[in-house]
C-alpha positions as CSV (number, residue, x, y, z in Angstrom):
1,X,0.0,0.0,0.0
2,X,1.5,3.4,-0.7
3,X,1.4,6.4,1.5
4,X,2.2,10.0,1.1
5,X,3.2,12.4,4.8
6,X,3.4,15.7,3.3
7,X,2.2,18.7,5.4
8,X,2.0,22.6,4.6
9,X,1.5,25.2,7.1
10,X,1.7,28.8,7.6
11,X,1.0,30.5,10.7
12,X,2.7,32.3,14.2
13,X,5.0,31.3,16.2
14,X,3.2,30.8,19.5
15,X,6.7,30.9,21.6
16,X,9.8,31.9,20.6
17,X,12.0,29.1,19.4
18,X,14.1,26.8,21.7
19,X,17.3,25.6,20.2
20,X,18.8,22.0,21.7
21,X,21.5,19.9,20.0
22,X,21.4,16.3,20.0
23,X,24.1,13.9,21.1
24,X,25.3,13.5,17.7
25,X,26.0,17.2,17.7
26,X,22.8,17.8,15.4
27,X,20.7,21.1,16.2
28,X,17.3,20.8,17.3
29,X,15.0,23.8,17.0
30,X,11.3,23.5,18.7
31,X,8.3,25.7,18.8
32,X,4.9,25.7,18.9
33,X,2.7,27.4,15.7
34,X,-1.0,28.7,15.5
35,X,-2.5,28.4,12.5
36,X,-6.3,30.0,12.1
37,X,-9.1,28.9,10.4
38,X,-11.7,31.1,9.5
39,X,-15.2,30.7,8.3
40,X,-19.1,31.1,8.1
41,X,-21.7,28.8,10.2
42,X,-25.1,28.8,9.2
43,X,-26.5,31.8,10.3
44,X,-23.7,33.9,8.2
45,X,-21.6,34.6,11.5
46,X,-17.6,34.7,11.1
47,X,-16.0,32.1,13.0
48,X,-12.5,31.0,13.6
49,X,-11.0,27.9,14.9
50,X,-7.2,27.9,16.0
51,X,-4.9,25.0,15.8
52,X,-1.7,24.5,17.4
53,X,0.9,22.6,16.2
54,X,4.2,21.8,17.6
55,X,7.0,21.6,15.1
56,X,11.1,20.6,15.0
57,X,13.4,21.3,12.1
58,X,16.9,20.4,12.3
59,X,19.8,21.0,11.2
60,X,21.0,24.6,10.3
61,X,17.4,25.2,9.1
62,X,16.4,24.9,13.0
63,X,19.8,27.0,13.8
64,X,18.2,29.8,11.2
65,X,14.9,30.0,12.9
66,X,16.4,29.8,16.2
67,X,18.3,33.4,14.9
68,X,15.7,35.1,13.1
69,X,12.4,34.3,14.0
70,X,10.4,34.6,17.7
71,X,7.4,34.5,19.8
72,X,3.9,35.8,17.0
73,X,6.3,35.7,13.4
74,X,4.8,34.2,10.7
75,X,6.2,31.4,8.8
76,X,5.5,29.1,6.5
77,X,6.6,25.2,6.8
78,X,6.2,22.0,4.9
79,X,7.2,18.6,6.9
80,X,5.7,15.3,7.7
81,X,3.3,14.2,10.7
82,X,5.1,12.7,13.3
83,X,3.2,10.4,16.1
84,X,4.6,10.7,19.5
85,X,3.2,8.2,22.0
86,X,4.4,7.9,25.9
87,X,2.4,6.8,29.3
88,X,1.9,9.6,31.6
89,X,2.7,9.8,35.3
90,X,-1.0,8.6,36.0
91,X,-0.5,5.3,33.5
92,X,-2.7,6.4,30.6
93,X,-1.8,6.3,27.1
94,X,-0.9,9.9,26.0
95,X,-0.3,10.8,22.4
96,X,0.1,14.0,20.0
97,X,1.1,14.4,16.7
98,X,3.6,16.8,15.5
99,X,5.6,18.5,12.3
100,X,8.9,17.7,12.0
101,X,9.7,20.3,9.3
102,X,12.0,19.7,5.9
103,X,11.8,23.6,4.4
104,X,10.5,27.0,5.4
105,X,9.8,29.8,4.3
106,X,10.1,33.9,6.3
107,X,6.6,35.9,5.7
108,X,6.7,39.2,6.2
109,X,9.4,41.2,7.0
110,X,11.6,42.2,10.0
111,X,9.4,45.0,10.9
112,X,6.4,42.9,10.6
113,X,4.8,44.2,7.4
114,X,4.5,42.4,4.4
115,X,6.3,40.8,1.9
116,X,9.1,37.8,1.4
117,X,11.9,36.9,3.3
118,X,14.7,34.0,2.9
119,X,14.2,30.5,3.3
120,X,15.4,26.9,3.5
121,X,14.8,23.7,1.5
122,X,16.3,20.6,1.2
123,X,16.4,18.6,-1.5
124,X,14.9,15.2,-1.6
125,X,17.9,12.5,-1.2
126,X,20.7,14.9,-0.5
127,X,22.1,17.3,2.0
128,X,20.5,20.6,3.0
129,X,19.8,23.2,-0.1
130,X,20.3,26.9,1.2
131,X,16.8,28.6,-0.7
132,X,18.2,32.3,0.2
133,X,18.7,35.0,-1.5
134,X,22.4,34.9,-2.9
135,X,24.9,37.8,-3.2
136,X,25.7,37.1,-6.8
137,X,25.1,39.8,-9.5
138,X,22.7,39.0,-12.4
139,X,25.1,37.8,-15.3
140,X,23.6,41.2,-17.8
141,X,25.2,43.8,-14.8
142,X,21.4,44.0,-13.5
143,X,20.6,46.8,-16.3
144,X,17.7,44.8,-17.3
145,X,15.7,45.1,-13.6
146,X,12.5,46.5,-13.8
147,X,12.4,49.2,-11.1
């Protein structure tokens, strides 16, 4: 049977970011996001549901949010689902799911307006892929940029 964990999300950060490094020396970046739902019941009122998600990128992706982002920025990340299961202190089975996240993506800018910002991806079946801007100069001398 084939099966398919892709998740997109955009939404706040509901903390800011708490950065951990494994034994293996591997960075660990965890924090929680909100993402809103809005819409109409049935007698035309606006409604909106929150969900809250806890996510973990790794890597210097998780280094990279752990520098530039906190507690209410938006951001937008694609990962897979991730069951966690334990027993809690009182012996019942506890569970949650959560993101562990593959790329991102900066909305808005530093001052909190709008706009893009820099990014991370990494390729399927090889290492980490920087998605940033770059310094390099357009190979025409940039004469051909529109504003």
């Amino acid at each position: 049977m084939a099966s398919y964990n892709r998740v997109i999300l955009m939404g706040n950060l509901t903390r800011d970011p708490q950065l951990k490094y494994l034994p293996s020396n591997t960075a660990v970046c965890e924090f929680g996001l909100a993402v809103n739902h809005r819409y109409r019941d049935r007698d035309g009122n606006q409604k909106e549901e929150v969900c809250f998600v806890d996510v973990a990128v790794f890597g210097r992706a998780g280094e990279t949010i752990n520098q530039y982002m906190g507690k209410g920025r938006p951001i937008l990340i694609e990962g897979r689902l991730k069951l966690d299961q334990w027993t809690g202190q009182d012996g019942q089975r506890r569970s949650k799911h959560s993101v562990i996240a593959d790329n991102f993506q900066f909305v808005g800018s530093r001052d909190g307006g709008g706009g893009g910002g820099g990014g991370y991806q990494r390729e399927s079946g090889g290492a980490p892929q920087d998605a940033g801007p770059t310094d390099a100069a357009p190979a025409n001398g940039g004469d051909d940029i529109p504003f």
